[in-house]
C-alpha positions in Angstrom: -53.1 -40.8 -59.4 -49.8 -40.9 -57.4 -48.3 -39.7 -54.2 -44.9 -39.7 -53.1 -42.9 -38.5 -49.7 -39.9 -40.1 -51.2 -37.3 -37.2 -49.8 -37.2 -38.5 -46.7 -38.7 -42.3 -47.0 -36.0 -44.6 -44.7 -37.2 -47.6 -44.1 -37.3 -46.3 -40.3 -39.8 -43.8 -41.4 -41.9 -45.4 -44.0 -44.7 -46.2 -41.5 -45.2 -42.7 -40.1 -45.1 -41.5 -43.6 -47.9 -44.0 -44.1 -50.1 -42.6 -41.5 -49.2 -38.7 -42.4 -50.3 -39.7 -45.9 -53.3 -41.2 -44.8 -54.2 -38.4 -43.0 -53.5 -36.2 -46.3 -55.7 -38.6 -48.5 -58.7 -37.8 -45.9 -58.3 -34.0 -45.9 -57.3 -34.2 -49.4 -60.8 -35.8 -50.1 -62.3 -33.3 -47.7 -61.5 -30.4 -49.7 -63.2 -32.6 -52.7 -60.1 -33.4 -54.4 -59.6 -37.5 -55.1 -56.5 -39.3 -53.9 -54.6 -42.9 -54.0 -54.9 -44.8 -51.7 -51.2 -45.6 -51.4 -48.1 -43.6 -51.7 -45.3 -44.5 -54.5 -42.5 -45.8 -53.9 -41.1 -47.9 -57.2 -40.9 -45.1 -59.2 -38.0 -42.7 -59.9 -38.3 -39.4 -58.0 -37.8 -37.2 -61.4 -41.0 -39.5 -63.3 -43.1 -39.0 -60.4 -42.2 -35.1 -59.7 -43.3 -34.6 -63.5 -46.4 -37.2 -63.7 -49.4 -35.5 -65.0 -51.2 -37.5 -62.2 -48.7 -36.5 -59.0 -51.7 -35.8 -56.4 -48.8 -34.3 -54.0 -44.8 -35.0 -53.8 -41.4 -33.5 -52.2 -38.6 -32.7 -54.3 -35.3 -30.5 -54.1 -35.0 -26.8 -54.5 -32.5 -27.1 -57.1 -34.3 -28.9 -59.3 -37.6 -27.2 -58.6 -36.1 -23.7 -59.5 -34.2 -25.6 -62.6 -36.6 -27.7 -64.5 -39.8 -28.1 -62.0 -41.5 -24.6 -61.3 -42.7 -24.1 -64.3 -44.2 -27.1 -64.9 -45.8 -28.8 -61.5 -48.1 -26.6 -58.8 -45.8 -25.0 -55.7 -48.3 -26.7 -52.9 -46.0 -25.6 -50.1 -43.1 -26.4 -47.8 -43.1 -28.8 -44.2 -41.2 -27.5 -41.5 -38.8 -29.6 -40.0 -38.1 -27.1 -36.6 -34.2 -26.7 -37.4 -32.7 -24.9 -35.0 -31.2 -21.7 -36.7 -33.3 -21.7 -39.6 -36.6 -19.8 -40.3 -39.9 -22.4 -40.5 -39.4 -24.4 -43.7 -36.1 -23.5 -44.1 -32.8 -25.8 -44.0 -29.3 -25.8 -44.3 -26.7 -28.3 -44.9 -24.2 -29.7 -42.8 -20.3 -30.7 -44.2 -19.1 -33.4 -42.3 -15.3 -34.8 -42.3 -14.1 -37.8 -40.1 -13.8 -37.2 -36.5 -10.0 -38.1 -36.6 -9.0 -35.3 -39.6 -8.6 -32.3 -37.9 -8.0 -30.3 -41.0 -9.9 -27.2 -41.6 -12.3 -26.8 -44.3 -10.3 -24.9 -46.7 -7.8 -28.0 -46.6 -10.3 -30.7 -46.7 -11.6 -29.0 -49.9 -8.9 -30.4 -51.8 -10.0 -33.9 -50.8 -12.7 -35.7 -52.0 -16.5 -34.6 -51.9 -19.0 -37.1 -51.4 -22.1 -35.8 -53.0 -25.2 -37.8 -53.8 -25.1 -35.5 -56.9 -24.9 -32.5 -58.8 -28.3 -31.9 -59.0 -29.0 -31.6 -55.0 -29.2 -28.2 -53.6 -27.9 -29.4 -49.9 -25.4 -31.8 -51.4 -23.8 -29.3 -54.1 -25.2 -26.3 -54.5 -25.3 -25.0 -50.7 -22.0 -26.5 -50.3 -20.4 -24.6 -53.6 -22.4 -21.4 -52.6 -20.7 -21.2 -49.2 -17.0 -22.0 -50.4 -17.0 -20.1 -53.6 -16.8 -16.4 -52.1 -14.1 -17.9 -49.8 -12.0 -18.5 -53.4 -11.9 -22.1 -52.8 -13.6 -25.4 -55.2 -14.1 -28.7 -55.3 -11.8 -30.4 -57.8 -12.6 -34.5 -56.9 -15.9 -36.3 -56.4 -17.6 -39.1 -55.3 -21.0 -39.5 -56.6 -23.2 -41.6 -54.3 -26.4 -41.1 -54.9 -27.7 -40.2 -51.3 -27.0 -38.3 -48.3 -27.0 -41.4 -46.1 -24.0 -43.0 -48.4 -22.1 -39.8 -48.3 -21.8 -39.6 -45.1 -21.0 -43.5 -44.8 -18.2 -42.5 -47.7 -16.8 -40.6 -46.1 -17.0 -42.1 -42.3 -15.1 -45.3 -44.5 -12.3 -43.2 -45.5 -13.4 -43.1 -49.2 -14.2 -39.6 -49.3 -12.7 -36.0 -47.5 -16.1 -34.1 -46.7 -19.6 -34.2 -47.4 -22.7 -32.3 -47.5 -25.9 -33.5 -45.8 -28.9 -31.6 -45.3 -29.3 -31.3 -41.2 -32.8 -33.3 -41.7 -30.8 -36.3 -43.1 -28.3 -36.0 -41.0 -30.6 -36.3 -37.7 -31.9 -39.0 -39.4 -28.4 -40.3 -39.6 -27.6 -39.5 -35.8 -30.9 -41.5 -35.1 -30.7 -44.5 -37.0 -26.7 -44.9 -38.5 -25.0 -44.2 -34.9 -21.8 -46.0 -35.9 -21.5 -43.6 -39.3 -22.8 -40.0 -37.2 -20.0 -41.0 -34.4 -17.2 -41.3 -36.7 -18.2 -38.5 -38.3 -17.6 -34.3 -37.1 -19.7 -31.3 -38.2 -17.0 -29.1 -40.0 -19.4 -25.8 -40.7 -22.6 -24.9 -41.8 -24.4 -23.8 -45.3 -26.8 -20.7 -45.0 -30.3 -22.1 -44.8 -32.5 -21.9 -47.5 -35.8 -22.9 -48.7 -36.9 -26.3 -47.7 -38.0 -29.2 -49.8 -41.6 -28.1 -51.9 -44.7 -30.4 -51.7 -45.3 -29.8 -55.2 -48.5 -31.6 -57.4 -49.0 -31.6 -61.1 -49.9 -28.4 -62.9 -53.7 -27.2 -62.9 -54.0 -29.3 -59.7 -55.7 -27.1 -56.5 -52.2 -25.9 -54.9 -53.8 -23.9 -52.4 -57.0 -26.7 -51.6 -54.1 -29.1 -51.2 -52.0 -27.1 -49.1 -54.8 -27.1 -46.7 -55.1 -30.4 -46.9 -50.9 -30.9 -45.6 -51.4 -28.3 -43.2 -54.3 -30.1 -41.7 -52.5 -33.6 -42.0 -49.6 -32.6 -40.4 -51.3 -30.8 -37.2 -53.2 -33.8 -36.7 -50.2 -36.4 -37.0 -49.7 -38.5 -34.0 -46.3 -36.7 -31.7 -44.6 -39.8 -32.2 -45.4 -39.7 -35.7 -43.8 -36.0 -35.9 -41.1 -37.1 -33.8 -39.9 -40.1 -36.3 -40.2 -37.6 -39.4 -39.1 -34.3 -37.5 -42.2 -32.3 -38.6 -42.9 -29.1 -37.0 -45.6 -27.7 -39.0 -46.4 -26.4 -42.8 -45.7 -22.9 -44.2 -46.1 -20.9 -47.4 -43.0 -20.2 -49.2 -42.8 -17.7 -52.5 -41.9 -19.1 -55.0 -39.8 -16.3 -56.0 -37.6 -16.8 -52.9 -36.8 -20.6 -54.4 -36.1 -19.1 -57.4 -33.4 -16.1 -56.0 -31.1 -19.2 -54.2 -27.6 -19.0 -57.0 -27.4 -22.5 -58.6 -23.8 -23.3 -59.2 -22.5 -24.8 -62.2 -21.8 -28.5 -62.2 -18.1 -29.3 -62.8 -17.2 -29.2 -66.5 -16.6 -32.9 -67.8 -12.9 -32.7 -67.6 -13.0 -32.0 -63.7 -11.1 -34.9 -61.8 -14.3 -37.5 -60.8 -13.4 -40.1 -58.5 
């Protein structure tokens, strides 16, 4: 058996993560469903989202409505308690450096830090919200996580990024230097957060109970360090209606 809260798993949040899935193993055994004792943290994300023993895990919505829903158990979605989002909802943030001035539809034809085409706050909210506009990305910078976009582009390396606004409070917490030399240049429509999925034929709706119960009874310093709000039930249908843009086509510029 394996659990994983890798989405959000800093270093600076690792303990409270720790405690919340402690918490989750107890309700989880509660409801009369076993547990590890641990979480998981040596594994890829994509082996562990599609282990035939994933207990409970976070993932993207992009991937989950591409090549998860089907084939892991929607458990349901943590609220974060965004401001301007519905409860379990988020949106991403595009970021430039504090001292370019230019407007988005310049800093488009720059260079977008992205931690990769497969991230619904790092591409696809970012494509979705520039597209109607008639504008695209041409250059990239693939980084591999919202935390070294933003540093990308704070070092000059990149144009604009896009960070979901969870990771980027995380960012304004705990990479001050990077968030300060940074500016907010506009906000993505929120959408669905980040599933707690578990492995198909698992108890979705036992183990939701169980996350809803963890997370209410997480310590307020504990919520404060991960942002947690509460738990809510999301269709999955409404994952599944967010338009997934098409990566750039191999001959696409790629810095």
């Amino acid at each position: 058996m394996i659990a994983s809260f890798g989405m959000y798993d800093w270093t600076q949040t690792q303990a409270a993560h720790d405690r919340l899935w402690a918490l989750t193993r107890a309700a989880l055994r509660a409801e009369g469903l076993e547990a590890p004792g641990a979480l998981t943290r040596d594994r890829p994300l994509w082996d562990i989202w599609t282990d035939p023993a994933l207990v409970l895990g976070q993932t993207c919505g992009l991937p989950f409505r591409t090549g998860l829903h089907d084939r892991v158990t929607l458990v349901g979605t943590p609220d974060y308690g965004l401001e301007g989002a519905e409860p379990g909802h988020y949106y991403s943030l595009l970021v430039a450096r504090r001292d370019d001035d230019r407007p988005l539809a310049a800093l488009v034809r720059g260079t977008l830090a992205l931690n990769g085409f497969d991230s619904q706050s790092g591409w696809a909210a970012a494509q979705n919200l520039i597209g109607p506009r008639g504008l695209e990305f041409r250059r990239f910078l693939t980084t591999g996580a919202h935390r070294e976009s933003a540093a990308a582009v704070a070092r000059g390396r990149a144009d604009l990024a896009s960070v979901d606004a969870v990771t980027w409070r995380l960012i304004r917490s705990h990479m001050p230097q990077v968030a300060s030399a940074l500016r907010v240049v506009e906000r993505t429509e929120p959408t669905p957060g980040l599933p707690f999925i578990a492995a198909t034929g698992r108890d979705g709706a036992a183990t939701a109970r169980a996350a809803e119960t963890a997370i209410a009874a997480l310590a307020a310093e504990d919520r404060a360090t991960l942002g947690l709000a509460g738990f809510v039930r999301i269709p999955l249908a409404d994952y599944l209606a967010v338009p997934t843009p098409s990566a750039p086509p191999q001959a696409a510029e790629v810095c």
